[in-house]
N, C-alpha and C positions, 0 to 999 in steps of 0.2 A: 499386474501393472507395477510399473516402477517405482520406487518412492518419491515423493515429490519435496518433502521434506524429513524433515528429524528434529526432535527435540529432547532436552535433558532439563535434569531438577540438578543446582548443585547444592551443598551442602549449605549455604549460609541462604539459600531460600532463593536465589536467582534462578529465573528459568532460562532456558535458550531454546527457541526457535529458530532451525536454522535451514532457508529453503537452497535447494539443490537439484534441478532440474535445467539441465544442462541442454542448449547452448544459453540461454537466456533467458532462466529462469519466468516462462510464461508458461502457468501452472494450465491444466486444463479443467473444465468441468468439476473433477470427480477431488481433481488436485485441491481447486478450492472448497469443498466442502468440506473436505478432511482438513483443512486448516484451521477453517471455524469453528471445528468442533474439537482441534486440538489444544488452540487457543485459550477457547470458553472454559475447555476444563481444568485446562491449568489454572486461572484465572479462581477456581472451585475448590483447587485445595489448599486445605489448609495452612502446609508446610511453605507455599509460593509465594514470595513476598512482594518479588517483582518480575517482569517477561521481558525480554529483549530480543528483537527477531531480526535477524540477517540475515545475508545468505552469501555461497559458495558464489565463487568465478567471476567471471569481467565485469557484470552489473550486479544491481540490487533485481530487480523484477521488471520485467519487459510487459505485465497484465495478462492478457490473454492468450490463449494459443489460438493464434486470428489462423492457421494450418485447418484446427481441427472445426472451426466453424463455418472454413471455407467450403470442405467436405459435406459439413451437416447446417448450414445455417440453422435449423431449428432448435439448436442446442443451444442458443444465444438466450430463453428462457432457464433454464439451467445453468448457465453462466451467471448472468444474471444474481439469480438464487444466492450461488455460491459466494459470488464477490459482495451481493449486500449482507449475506453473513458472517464474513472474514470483517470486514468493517467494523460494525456491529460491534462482534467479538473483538472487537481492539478497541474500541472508544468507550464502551460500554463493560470492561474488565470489571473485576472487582479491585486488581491490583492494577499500580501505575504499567504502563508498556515502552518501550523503547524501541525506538526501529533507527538502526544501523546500517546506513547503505553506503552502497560505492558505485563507481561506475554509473550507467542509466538508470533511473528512477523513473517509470512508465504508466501512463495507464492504474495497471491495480496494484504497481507499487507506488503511486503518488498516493489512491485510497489507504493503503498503512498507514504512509506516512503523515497524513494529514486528520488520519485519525488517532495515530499514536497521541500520548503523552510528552514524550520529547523527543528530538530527531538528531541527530549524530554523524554526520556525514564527511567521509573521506573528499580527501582536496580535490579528487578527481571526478566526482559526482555529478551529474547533472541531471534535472527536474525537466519533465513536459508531459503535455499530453495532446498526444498524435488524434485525438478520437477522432476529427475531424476526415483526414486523411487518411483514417480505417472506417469511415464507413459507419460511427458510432459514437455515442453520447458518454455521459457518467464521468463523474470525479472531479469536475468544475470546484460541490460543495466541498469536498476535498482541498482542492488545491485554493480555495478562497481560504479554507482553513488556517493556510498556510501565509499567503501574499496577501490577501485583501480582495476585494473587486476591478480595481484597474487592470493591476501587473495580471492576474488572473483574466481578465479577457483578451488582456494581448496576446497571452500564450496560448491559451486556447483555440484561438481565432488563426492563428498563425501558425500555431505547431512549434516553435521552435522552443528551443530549450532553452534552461537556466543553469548559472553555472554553483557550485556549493560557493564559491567568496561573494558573489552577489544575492546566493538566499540569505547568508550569513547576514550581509549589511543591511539586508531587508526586515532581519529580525523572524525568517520563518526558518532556521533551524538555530539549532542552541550552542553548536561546536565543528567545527572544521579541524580534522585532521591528516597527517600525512596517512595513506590505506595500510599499511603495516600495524600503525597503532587504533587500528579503528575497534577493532574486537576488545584489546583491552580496555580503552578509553569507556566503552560501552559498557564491560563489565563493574570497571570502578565505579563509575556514576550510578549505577546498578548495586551495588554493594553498599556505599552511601546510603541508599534511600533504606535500603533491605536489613540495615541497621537501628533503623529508627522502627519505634513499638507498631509493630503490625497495623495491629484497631485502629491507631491513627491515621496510619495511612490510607487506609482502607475508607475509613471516613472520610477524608479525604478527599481522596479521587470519585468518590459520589457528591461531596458537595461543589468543586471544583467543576465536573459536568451539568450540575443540576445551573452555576449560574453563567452557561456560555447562553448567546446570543442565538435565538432558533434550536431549532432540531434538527442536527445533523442525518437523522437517520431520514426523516421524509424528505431531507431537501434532495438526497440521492435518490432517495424514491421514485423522486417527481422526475429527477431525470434519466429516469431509467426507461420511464415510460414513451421519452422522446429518441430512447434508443432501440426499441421496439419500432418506434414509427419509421427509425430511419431505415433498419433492416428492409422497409418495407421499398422500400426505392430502391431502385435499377442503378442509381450513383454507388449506395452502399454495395451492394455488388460487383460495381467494378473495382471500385476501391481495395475491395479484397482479397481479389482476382488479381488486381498489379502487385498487390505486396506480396502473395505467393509467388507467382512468375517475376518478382524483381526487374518491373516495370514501371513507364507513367502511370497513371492513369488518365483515362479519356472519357471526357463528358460532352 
């Protein structure tokens, strides 16, 4: 199997995650469990001070391979799985995280994002989540993370996207830049924190999560479980039927 990602320790305690799965970056199954567990463990050592996860080519992460569940819907438990533990392992680090995107921001890249610590996005960026119009639930709690309750039902309800100057003005990402500089930009602000005494940090980003509003991790939970139900309907099926044959869909 292909590598779906790659990651490195640099010297001054910065990690890099960087996913590369090409055409658009939408990991499958196996893709995302191996994330969470790449994550989690860098997250484990000691030398890590902080993670920053980007990726290779036109977007950030497209979520799913909606291909290989078209194939096997049964695989959507497994999905599933993997994408609540890629979350998880990002919001739930022991070190701050960073996620760095460009391009579309989808699906199980708005769960990064929304679970990361701080978000970094090149001028060209844009946010949504299509679940709708694939046939599937998940990353609401996410992208509330991010917008709030309104802007987040509009876009969910709609599908359509947001742009990086309007998350910006919204207040759910932290910096807009031209995509050339998005790597460095992401390294520096990453170095910054990676300078200050470890322990604190670390303390930190546990007391920081301990006083957010809910629990991120069952609010996805819960809708995980309505994405399961909707597998379960003849809609979701065709839904994902048109987006392999790059079609309507027809209800």
């Amino acid at each position: 199997m292909t590598q779906q990602f790659s990651s490195q320790v640099h010297d001054n305690g910065v990690a890099e995650v960087v996913l590369n799965r090409p055409p658009v970056n939408a990991l499958n199954a196996a893709g995302w469990r191996g994330l969470a567990a790449e994550i989690e463990a860098l997250g484990l050592r000691p030398e890590v001070r902080v993670i920053v996860v980007r990726a290779e080519g036109r977007g950030f992460c497209a979520g799913v391979d909606i291909k290989e569940l078209a194939s096997n819907d049964k695989l959507i438990v497994d999905v599933n799985a993997g994408n609540y533990a890629t979350f998880k392992a990002v919001h739930l680090n022991k070190v701050p995280v960073i996620a760095a995107v460009q391009g579309f921001v989808l699906g199980g890249g708005i769960g990064i994002c929304g679970a990361a610590d701080i978000v970094i996005a090149a001028d060209d960026a844009t946010f949504g989540l299509p679940e709708v119009d694939r046939g599937a639930m998940g990353g609401a709690a996410h992208l509330q993370r991010m917008f709030g309750v309104q802007k987040t039902r509009y876009l969910f309800f709609t599908g359509e996207m947001i742009g990086a100057p309007e998350a910006l003005r919204l207040g759910a990402i932290e910096r807009v830049v031209p995509r050339e500089q998005l790597r460095d930009t992401a390294l520096e602000i990453a170095a910054k924190i990676a300078a200050k005494s470890p322990a604190m940090v670390r303390i930190a980003k546990e007391a920081l999560t301990g006083i957010e509003d809910g629990n991120l991790e069952d609010k996805y939970r819960w809708e995980q479980g309505f994405t399961l139900q909707a597998y379960m309907s003849p809609d979701s099926s065709e839904t994902r039927a048109a987006f392999v044959e790059k079609r309507d869909a027809k209800f």
